[in-house]
Each structure stands twice: as structure tokens, then as C-alpha cells.
C-alpha positions, 0 to 999 in steps of 0.5 A: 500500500505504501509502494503504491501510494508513492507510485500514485503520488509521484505519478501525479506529481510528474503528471501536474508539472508536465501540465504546469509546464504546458500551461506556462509554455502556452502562456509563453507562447500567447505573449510572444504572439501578441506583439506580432499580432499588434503589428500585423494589425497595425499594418499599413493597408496596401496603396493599390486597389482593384475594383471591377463592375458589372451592369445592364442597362435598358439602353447605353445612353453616352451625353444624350444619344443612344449608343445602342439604336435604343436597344439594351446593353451589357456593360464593364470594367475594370479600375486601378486606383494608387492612393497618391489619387492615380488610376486606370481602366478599362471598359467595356459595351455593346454598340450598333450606332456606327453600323446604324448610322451608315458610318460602315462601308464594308465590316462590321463594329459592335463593341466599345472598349475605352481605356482611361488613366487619370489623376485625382484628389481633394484640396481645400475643404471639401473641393475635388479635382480629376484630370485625364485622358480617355480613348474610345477604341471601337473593335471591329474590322471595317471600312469606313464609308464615304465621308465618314471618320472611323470612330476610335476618339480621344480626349483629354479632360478636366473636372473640379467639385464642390461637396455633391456638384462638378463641372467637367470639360472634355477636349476632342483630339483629332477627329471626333467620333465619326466626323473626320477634322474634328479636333477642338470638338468640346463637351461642358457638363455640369453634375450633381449627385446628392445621397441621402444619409442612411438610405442607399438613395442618390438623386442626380441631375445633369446638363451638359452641352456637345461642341463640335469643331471642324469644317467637316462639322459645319458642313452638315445641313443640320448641326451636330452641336447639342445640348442634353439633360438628364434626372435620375435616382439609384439605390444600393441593395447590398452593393447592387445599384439599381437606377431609373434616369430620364434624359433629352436633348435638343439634338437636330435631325442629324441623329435622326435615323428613320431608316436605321431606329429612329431619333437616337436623341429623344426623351426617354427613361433607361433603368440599369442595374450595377455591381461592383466588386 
């Protein structure tokens, strides 16, 4: 009895020091943890971010004009964004308005991919500014017919804003669009974009007026130059946008294709759907 009761006394006694010791090692082991979780906590975030969207719209509306012969439109992109206010991107739709205008000689087009890098940043108190250029590439292999300009555009572009409102300026390099010896060609739009607090709810409103430049320009019966507008309002479920805007513009004959789907310029209301990710 005695043998067995220090055996059993012993054994426990080994058996408490080897817990004791994990206990301590796992103490040991939390506090040297514990800085090098602080750090990783406190890490700076990276300077980069991607981002992408995607979205569908009843009809790809681009200053006013249908883009689409009023047809619908699956658009999106992808966005590089530097935290010094630098960014890039791609993006992308579905077009028929080149083919539909009588643009097309031989071929066929039926997609725009832009490409677009920038910079932009906040100074003062509650004033924004973003500078940049824009390429309208429309992929396809065609011909252009007679008195037309294939459509691939550039511009250079400049906005400042105050809270919800911001003017912009674009400026046309080259030929613009369709209409060949159209450099200067300009766009002036004026934007607001007011969100309610604690809703997902933005109203929006536009204005905004295409320039054109050019001989070739003033050489149509009716002027290319107009002026549209545009009212609309979104909402954020849960990272999908749904919007509802109505637009109109003031536009001539010149985007009158009867033969082709009409007056691409009319009144009319789009709904769209976006996500972001």
C-alpha cells in the first residue's frame, strides 16, 4: 500500500508539472504572439486597389444619344486606383450606332472598349479635382464609308467639385467620333449627385452641352452641336445599384435615323442595374 501510494503520488506529481509546464509554455507562447499580432494589425493597408463592375442597362445612353439604336446593353470594367489619387481602366459595351448610322462601308463594329488613366484628389475643404485622358477604341474590322471618320476618339479632360456638384470639360483630339477634322470638338457638363444619409438613395441631375469643331462639322445641313439633360435616382441593395434616369436633348435631325431606329436623341427613361466588386 505504501509502494503504491508513492507510485500514485509521484505519478501525479510528474503528471501536474508536465501540465504546469504546458500551461506556462502556452502562456509563453500567447505573449510572444501578441506583439506580432499588434503589428500585423497595425499594418499599413496596401496603396493599390482593384475594383471591377458589372451592369445592364435598358439602353447605353453616352451625353444624350443612344449608343445602342435604343436597344439594351451589357456593360464593364475594370479600375486601378494608387492612393497618391492615380488610376486606370478599362471598359467595356455593346454598340450598333456606327453600323446604324451608315458610318460602315464594308465590316462590321459592335463593341466599345475605352481605356482611361487619370489623376485625382481633394484640396481645400471639401473641393475635388480629376484630370485625364480617355480613348474610345471601337473593335471591329471595317471600312469606313464615304465621308465618314472611323470612330476610335480621344480626349483629354478636366473636372473640379464642390461637396455633391462638378463641372467637367472634355477636349476632342483629332477627329471626333465619326466626323473626320474634328479636333477642338468640346463637351461642358455640369453634375450633381446628392445621397441621402442612411438610405442607399442618390438623386442626380445633369446638363451638359456637345461642341463640335471642324469644317467637316459645319458642313452638315443640320448641326451636330447639342445640348442634353438628364434626372435620375439609384439605390444600393447590398452593393447592387439599381437606377431609373430620364434624359433629352435638343439634338437636330442629324441623329435622326428613320431608316436605321429612329431619333437616337429623344426623351426617354433607361433603368440599369450595377455591381461592383
Amino acid at each position: 500500500m505504501k509502494t503504491n501510494g508513492m507510485s500514485f503520488v509521484k505519478t501525479n506529481e510528474v503528471s501536474f508539472g508536465k501540465a504546469k509546464n504546458k500551461m506556462l509554455s502556452s502562456l509563453m507562447l500567447a505573449v510572444l504572439a501578441a506583439p506580432g499580432a499588434a503589428m500585423a494589425a497595425d499594418a499599413p493597408a496596401s496603396p493599390h486597389m482593384f475594383t471591377a463592375n458589372v451592369g445592364l442597362t435598358t439602353d447605353y445612353i453616352f451625353r444624350g444619344i443612344s449608343q445602342t439604336s435604343t436597344n439594351p446593353a451589357v456593360q464593364g470594367g475594370i479600375d486601378y486606383m494608387h492612393s497618391s489619387g492615380l488610376y486606370a481602366g478599362v471598359w467595356g459595351s455593346n454598340v450598333s450606332w456606327i453600323a446604324d448610322s451608315g458610318a460602315v462601308a464594308t465590316g462590321s463594329v459592335t463593341m466599345e472598349l475605352d481605356t482611361y488613366f487619370g489623376f485625382r484628389n481633394s484640396f481645400a475643404e471639401d473641393f475635388t479635382y480629376d484630370i485625364g485622358f480617355i480613348r474610345y477604341n471601337y473593335l471591329g474590322s471595317y471600312t469606313a464609308a464615304a465621308g465618314f471618320a472611323k470612330a476610335d476618339t480621344d480626349e483629354i479632360y478636366g473636372a473640379i467639385g464642390y461637396k455633391w456638384l462638378t463641372a467637367k470639360y472634355s477636349y476632342g483630339l483629332g477627329q471626333f467620333l465619326t466626323v473626320p477634322g474634328a479636333s477642338g470638338t468640346n463637351y461642358l457638363e455640369i453634375n450633381a449627385s446628392v445621397p441621402v444619409a442612411d438610405t442607399g438613395i442618390t438623386f442626380g441631375a445633369h446638363v451638359g452641352k456637345q461642341t463640335y469643331r471642324g469644317t467637316a462639322a459645319a458642313a452638315f445641313a443640320n448641326t451636330p452641336t447639342y445640348t442634353d439633360y438628364k434626372l435620375s435616382v439609384s439605390r444600393d441593395f447590398g452593393g447592387y445599384v439599381v437606377g431609373l434616369a430620364y434624359t433629352d436633348t435638343n439634338a437636330t435631325p442629324f441623329y435622326t435615323y428613320p431608316a436605321f431606329g429612329g431619333d437616337w436623341g429623344k426623351g426617354t427613361a433607361v433603368l440599369s442595374v450595377a455591381h461592383s466588386f
